[in-house]
C-alpha positions as CSV (number, residue, x, y, z in Angstrom):
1,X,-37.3,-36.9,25.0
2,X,-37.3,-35.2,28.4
3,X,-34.6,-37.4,29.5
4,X,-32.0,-36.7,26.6
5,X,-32.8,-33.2,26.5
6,X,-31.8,-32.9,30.5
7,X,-28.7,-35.0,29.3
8,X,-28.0,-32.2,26.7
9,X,-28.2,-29.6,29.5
10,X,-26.2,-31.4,31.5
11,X,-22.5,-32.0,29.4
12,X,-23.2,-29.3,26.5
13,X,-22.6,-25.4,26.7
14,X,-25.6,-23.5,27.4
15,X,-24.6,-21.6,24.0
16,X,-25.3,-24.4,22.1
17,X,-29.0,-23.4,20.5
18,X,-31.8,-25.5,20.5
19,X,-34.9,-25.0,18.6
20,X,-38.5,-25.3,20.1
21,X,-39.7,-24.7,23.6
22,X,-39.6,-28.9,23.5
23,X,-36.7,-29.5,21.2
24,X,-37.1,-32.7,19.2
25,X,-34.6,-35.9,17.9
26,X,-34.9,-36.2,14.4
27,X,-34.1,-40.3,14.2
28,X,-34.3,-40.6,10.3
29,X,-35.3,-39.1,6.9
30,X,-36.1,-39.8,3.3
31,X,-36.6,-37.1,0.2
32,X,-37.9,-34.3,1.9
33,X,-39.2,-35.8,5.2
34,X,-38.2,-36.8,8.3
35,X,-39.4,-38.3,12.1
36,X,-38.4,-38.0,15.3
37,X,-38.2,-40.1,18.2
38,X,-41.8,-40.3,18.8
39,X,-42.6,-41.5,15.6
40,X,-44.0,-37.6,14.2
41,X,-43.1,-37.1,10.5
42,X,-42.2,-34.1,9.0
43,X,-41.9,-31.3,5.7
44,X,-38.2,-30.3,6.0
45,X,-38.2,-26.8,4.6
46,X,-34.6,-25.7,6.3
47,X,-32.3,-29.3,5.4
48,X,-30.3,-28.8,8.5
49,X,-29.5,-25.3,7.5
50,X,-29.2,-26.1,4.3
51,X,-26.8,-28.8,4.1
52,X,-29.0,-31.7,3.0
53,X,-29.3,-30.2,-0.8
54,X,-30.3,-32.9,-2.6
55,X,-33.0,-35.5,-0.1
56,X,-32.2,-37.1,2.9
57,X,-31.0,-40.7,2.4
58,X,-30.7,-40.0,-1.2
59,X,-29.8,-43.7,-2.5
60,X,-26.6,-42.3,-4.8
61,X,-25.1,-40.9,-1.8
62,X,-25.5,-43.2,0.8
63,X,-24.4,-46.0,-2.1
64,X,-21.2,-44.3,-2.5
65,X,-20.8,-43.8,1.0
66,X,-21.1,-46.9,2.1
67,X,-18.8,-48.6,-0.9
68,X,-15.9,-45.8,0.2
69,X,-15.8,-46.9,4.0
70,X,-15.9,-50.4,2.7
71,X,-12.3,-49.7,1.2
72,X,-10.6,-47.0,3.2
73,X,-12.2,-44.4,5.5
74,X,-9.4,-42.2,6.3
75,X,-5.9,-41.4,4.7
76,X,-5.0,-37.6,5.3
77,X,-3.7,-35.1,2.9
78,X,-0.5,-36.6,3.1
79,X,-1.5,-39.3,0.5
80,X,-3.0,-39.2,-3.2
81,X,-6.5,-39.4,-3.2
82,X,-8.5,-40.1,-6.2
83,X,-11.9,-38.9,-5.1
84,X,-10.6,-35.8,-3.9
85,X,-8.6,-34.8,-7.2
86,X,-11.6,-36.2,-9.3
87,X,-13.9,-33.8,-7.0
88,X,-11.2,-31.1,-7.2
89,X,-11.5,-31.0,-10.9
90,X,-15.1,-30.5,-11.3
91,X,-15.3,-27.8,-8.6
92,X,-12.3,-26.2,-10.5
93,X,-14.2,-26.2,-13.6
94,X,-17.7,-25.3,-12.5
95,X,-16.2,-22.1,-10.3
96,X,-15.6,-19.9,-13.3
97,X,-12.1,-19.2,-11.7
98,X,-9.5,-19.4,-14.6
99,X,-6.4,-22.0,-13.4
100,X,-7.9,-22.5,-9.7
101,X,-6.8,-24.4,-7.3
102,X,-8.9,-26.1,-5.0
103,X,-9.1,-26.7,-0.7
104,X,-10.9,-28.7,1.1
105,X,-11.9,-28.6,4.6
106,X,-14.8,-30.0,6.5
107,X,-16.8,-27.0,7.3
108,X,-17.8,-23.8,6.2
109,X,-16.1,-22.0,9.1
110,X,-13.0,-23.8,8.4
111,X,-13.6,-22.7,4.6
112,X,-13.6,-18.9,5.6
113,X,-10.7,-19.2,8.2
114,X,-8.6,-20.9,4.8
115,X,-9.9,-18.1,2.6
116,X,-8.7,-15.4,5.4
117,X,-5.4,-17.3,5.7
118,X,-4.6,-17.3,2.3
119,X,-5.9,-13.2,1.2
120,X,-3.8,-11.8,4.5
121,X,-0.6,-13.7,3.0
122,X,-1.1,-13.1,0.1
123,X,-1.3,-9.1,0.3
124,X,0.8,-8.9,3.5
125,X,-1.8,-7.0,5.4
126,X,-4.6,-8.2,8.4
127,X,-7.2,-5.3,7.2
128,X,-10.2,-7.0,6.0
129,X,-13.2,-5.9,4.7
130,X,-17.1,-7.2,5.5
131,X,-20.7,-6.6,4.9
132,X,-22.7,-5.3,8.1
133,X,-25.5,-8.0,8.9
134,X,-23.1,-10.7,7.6
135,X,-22.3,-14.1,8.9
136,X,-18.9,-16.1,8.4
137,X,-18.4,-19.0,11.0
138,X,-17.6,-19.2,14.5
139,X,-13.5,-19.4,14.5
140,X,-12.1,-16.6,16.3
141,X,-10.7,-14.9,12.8
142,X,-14.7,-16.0,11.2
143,X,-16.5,-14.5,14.4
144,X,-14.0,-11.2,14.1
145,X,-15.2,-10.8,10.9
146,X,-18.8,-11.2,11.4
147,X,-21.0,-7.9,11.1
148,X,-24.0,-9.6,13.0
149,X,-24.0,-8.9,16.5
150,X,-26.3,-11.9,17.3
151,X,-23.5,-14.0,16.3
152,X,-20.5,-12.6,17.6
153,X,-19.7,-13.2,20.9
154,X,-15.9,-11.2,21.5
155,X,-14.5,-8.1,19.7
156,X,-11.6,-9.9,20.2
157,X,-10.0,-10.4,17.0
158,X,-6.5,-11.5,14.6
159,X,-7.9,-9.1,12.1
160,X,-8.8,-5.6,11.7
161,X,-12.1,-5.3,9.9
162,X,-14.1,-2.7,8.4
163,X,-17.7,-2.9,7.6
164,X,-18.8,-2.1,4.7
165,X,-22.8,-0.7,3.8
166,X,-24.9,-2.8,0.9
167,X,-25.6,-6.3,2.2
168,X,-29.4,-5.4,3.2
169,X,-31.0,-4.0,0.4
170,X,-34.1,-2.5,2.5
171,X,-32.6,-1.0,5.9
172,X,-30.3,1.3,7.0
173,X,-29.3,4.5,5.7
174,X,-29.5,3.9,1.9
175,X,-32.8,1.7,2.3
176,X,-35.1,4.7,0.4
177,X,-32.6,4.9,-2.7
178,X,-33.4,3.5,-6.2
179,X,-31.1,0.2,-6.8
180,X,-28.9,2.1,-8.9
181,X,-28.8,5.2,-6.7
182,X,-28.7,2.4,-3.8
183,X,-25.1,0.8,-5.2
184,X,-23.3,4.2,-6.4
185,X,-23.7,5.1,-2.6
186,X,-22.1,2.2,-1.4
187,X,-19.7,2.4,-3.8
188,X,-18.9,5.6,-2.8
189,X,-18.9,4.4,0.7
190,X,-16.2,1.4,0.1
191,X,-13.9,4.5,-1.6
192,X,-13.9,6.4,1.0
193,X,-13.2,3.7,3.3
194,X,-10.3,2.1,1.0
195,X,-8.5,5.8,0.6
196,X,-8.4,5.6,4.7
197,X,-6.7,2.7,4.9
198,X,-3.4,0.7,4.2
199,X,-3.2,-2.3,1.9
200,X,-6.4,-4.1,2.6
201,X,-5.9,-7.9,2.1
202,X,-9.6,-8.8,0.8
203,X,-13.6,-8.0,0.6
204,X,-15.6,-11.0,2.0
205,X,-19.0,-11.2,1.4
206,X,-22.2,-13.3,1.1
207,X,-24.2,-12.9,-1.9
208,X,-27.5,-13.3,0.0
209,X,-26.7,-13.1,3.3
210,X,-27.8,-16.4,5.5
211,X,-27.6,-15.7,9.1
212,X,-28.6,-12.5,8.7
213,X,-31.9,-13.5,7.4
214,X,-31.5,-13.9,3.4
215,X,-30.8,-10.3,2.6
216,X,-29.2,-9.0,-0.5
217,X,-28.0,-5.7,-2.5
218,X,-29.4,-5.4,-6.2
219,X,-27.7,-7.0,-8.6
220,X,-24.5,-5.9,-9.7
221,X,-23.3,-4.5,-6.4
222,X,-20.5,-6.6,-6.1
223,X,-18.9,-6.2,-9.7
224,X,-19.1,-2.1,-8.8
225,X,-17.1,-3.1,-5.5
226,X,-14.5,-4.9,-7.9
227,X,-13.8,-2.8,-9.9
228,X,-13.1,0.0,-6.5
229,X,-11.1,-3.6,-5.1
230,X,-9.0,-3.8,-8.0
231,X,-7.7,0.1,-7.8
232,X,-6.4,-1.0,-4.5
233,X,-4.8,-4.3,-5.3
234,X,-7.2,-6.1,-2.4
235,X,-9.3,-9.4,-3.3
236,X,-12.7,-10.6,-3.5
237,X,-13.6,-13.9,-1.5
238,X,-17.1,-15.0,-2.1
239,X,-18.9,-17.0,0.8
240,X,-20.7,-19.3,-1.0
241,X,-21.4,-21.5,1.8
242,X,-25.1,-20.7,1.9
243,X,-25.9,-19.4,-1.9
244,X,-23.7,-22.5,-4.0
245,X,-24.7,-25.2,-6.1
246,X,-27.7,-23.8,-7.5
247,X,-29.8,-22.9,-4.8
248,X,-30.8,-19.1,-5.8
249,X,-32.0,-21.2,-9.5
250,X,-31.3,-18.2,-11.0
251,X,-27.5,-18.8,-11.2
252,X,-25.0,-22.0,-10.2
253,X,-23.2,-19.5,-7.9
254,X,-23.9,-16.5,-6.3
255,X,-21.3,-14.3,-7.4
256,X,-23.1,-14.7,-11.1
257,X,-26.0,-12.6,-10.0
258,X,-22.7,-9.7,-9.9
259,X,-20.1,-11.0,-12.6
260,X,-19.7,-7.9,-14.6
261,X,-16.1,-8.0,-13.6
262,X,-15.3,-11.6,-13.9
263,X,-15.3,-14.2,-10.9
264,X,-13.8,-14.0,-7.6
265,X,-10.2,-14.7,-6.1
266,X,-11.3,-17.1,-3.8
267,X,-14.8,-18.6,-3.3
268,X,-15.3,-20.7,-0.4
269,X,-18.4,-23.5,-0.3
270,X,-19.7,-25.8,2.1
271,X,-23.4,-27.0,3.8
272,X,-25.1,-28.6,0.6
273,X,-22.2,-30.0,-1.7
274,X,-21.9,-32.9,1.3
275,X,-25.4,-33.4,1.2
276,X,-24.8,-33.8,4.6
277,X,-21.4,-35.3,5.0
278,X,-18.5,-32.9,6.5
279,X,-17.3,-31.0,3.8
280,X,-15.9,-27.2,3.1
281,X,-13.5,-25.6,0.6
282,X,-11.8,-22.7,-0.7
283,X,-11.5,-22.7,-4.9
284,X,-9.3,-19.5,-6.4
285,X,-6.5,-18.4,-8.7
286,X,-3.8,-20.3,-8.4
287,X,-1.3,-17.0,-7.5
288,X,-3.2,-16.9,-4.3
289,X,-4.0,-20.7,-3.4
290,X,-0.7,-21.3,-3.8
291,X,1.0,-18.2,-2.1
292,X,1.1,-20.0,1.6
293,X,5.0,-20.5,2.3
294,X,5.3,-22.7,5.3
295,X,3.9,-26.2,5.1
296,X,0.3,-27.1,5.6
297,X,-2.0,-30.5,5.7
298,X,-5.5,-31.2,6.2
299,X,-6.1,-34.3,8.3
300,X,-9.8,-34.5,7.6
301,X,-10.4,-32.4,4.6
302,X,-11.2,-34.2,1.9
303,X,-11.4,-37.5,3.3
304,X,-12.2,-40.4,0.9
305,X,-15.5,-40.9,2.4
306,X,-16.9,-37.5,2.4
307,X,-15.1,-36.6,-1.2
308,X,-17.2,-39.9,-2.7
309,X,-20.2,-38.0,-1.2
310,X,-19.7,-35.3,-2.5
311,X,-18.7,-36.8,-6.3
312,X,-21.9,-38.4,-6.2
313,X,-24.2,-35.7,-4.6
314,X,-22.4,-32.8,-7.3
315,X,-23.4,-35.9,-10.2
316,X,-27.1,-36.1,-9.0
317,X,-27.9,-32.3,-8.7
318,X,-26.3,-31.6,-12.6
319,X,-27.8,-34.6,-13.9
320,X,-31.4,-33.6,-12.6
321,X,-31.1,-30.1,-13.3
322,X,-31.4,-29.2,-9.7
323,X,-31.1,-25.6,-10.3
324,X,-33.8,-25.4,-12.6
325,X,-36.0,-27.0,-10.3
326,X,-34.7,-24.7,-7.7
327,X,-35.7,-22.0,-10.2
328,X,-39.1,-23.3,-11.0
329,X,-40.5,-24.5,-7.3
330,X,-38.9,-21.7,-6.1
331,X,-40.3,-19.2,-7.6
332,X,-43.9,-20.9,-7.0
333,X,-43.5,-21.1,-4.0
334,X,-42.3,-17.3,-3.2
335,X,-45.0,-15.7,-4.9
336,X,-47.5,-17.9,-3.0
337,X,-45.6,-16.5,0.4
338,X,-46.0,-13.3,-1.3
339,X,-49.4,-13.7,-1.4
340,X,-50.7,-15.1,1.7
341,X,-48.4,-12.3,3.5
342,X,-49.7,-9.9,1.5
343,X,-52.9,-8.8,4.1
344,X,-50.9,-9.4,7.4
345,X,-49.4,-6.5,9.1
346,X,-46.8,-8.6,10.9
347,X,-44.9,-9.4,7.9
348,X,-42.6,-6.8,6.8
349,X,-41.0,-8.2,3.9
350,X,-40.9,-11.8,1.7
351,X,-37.6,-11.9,-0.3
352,X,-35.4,-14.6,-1.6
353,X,-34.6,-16.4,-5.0
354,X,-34.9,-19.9,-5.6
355,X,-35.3,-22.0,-2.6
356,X,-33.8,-19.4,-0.2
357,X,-36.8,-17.6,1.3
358,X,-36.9,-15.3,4.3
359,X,-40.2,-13.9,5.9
360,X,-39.6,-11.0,7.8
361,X,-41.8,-10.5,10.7
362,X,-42.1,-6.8,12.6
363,X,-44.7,-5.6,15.4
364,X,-47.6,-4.5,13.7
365,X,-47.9,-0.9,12.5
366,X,-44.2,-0.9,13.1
367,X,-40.6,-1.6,11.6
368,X,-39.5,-3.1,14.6
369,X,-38.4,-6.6,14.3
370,X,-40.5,-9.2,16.5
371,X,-38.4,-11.9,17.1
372,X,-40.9,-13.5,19.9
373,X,-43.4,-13.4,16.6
374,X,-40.9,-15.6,14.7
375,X,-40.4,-17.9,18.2
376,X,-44.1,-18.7,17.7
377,X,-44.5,-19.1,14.3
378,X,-41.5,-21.8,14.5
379,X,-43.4,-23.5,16.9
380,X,-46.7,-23.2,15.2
381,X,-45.0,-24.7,11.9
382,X,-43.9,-27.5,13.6
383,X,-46.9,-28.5,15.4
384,X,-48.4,-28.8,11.5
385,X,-45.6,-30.7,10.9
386,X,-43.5,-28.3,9.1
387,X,-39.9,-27.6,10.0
388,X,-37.9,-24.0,9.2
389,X,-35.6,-21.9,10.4
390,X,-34.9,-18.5,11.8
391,X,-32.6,-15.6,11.8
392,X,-31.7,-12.1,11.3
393,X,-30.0,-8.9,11.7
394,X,-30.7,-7.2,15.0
395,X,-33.2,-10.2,15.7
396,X,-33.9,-13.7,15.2
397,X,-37.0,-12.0,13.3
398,X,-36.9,-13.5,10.1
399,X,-38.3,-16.7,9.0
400,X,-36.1,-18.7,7.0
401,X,-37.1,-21.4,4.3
402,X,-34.7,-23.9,2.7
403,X,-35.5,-26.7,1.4
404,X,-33.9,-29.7,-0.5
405,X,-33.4,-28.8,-4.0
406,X,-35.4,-31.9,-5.2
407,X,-38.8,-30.1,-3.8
408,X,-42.1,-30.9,-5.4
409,X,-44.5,-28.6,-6.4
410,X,-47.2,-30.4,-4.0
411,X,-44.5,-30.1,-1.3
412,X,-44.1,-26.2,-1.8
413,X,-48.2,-26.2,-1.5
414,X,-48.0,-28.4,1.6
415,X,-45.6,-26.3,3.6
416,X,-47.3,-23.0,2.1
417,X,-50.1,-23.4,3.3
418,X,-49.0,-24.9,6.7
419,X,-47.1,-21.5,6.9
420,X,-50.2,-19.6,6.2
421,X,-51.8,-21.4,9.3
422,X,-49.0,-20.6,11.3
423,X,-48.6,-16.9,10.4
424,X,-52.1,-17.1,10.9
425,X,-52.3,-18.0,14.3
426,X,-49.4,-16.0,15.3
């Protein structure tokens, strides 16, 4: 392991993050396990942050994957494509967007670059609107708009953004408000902003923000920035890369949680529709998706492989009511986190809905985020035999749990109370 790592070192960027003061191969997986190279199994509570939804080496998937590259791996755009119209056509319908139109790419970045294209031609305008604390991507336009510093390496930028309060719920300025005092302020905040500027293109936010360490406004928020949104003429793109498909079990999207107005322009998706496989999109209103005037392909996006993944990843997680599970084990599971956090003075805060968790970890007797804390509870975790994630604001200080939508309820107790001797330790 030694060995490959010092290979790593050698021909990859030092940017390019590893986890664990000994980072590990994963060789294989199955449900909601899986080994590395020496032969150590594993609870997988972050699914390669996020993407594997469903199980690793779910039998549907890989079937469907195999029989595809069996026929034809690759075409391009430039060809009809039956998996990718018959894919199309459910993500069409299950997005709540009236006559949409659907795009696909093969990341979530790629997703939010499309998204950004298509709102700033649209409206004629490079302003742009974000949440502070959020995370889009790393493409230049996706890093420009990203209000995390952790994550944003240049102020360099095609796009003028603005950064809008409301994203985290339970810091910053507004953090002592009631949730309805809470949103009228940062409505008031986005009007003010918006009658100081000219023509902004679009609004992009996450509905629980990922990368910055599963925050979210109360409900509702973003159907009160709509309506603002609308006044002006500028769009709502929800990133939906992180929050899609069911995960939060209360809703199918994330947007839902805020649909007093009606759904977004553009939603763009990614991570867990693949189940691993390559795959990203954009799904809005037709006037918009269709509104780009010069010609445009996708080589990879939607290639017949990763489209027959996703078909048959999307047919397993409806047909067993992945959502509600997410709803169910989820909600288990947080309320045990709740309560083995409950007498420990390092953890500021357990939030989340359905099997998107985040533990947020401070220095004792403080509200300063402890990221080294975090470091060691990773490492502590995965000495059990647990794997997670991390993330954050300011800090990698939050603990980040995501696991496969197919989770048991023994599984939840298994990691939960590897996490308890972790935090424990810590």
């Amino acid at each position: 392991m030694k060995d490959l790592h010092t290979r790593h070192q050698a021909v990859l960027p030092d940017w390019l993050a590893l986890y664990y003061d000994e980072p590990i191969e994963l060789t294989h997986g199955e449900g909601r396990h899986v080994w590395d190279a020496q032969g150590r199994r594993y609870l997988d509570f972050f699914g390669g942050i996020l993407t594997t939804m469903t199980a690793h080496a779910l039998p549907e998937v890989t079937k469907a994957v195999a029989e595809q590259a069996g026929r034809i791996i690759h075409s391009s755009t430039l060809y009809l494509n039956r998996t990718m119209v018959e894919l199309a056509e459910r993500v069409a319908a299950l997005s709540g967007i009236p006559d949409a139109r659907v795009f696909f790419t093969t990341s979530g970045t790629e997703a939010n670059d499309a998204a950004l294209l298509l709102a700033t031609a649209h409206r004629g305008s490079n302003q742009i609107l974000a949440m502070r604390n959020s995370y889009h991507g790393r493409s230049f336009s996706a890093v420009g708009i990203t209000g995390n510093r952790s994550w944003s390496p240049t102020s360099l930028s095609p796009l003028q953004t603005l950064y809008v309060h409301g994203g985290v719920r339970t810091r910053g300025p507004y953090a002592a408000l009631s949730d309805a005092e809470f949103t009228e302020a940062c409505v008031a905040d986005l009007r003010d902003m918006l009658g100081q500027t000219r023509g902004v293109a679009a609004l992009i936010a996450e509905p629980i923000q990922g990368v910055g360490g599963f925050t979210s406004p109360p409900d509702g928020l973003y159907a009160a920035f709509r309506e603002v949104l609308k006044e002006h003429g500028a769009l709502w793109i929800a990133d939906e890369v992180q929050t899609g498909w069911g995960r939060t079990g209360d809703h199918f999207w994330g947007w839902q949680a805020h649909a007093g107005s009606g759904p977004p322009d553009l939603l763009t998706f990614a991570k867990g529709i693949g189940n691993g496989m390559s795959i990203g999109g954009v799904v809005g209103r037709a006037e918009v998706m269709n509104c780009l005037d010069a010609n445009s392909i996708s080589t990879f996006g939607g290639s017949p492989v990763t489209m027959a993944a996703g078909l048959a990843n999307l047919t397993y997680l409806l047909e067993h009511d992945l959502q509600g599970n997410a709803r169910r084990v989820g909600g288990l599971l947080i309320e045990r986190l709740r309560a083995i956090c409950a007498h420990l003075p390092a953890v500021r805060e357990v939030r989340g809905r359905g099997l998107m968790i985040g533990i947020e970890l401070v220095r004792p007797g403080t509200d300063e985020a402890s990221p080294d804390a975090a470091a060691a509870v990773l490492e502590a975790a995965r000495e059990s035999g647990l794997l997670i994630g991390k993330g954050g604001g300011h800090s990698t200080s939050v603990l980040r749990i995501a696991p496969p939508l197919t989770l048991t309820v023994a599984e939840a107790e298994e990691g939960a109370a590897i996490l308890e001797r972790a935090l424990g330790e810590v």
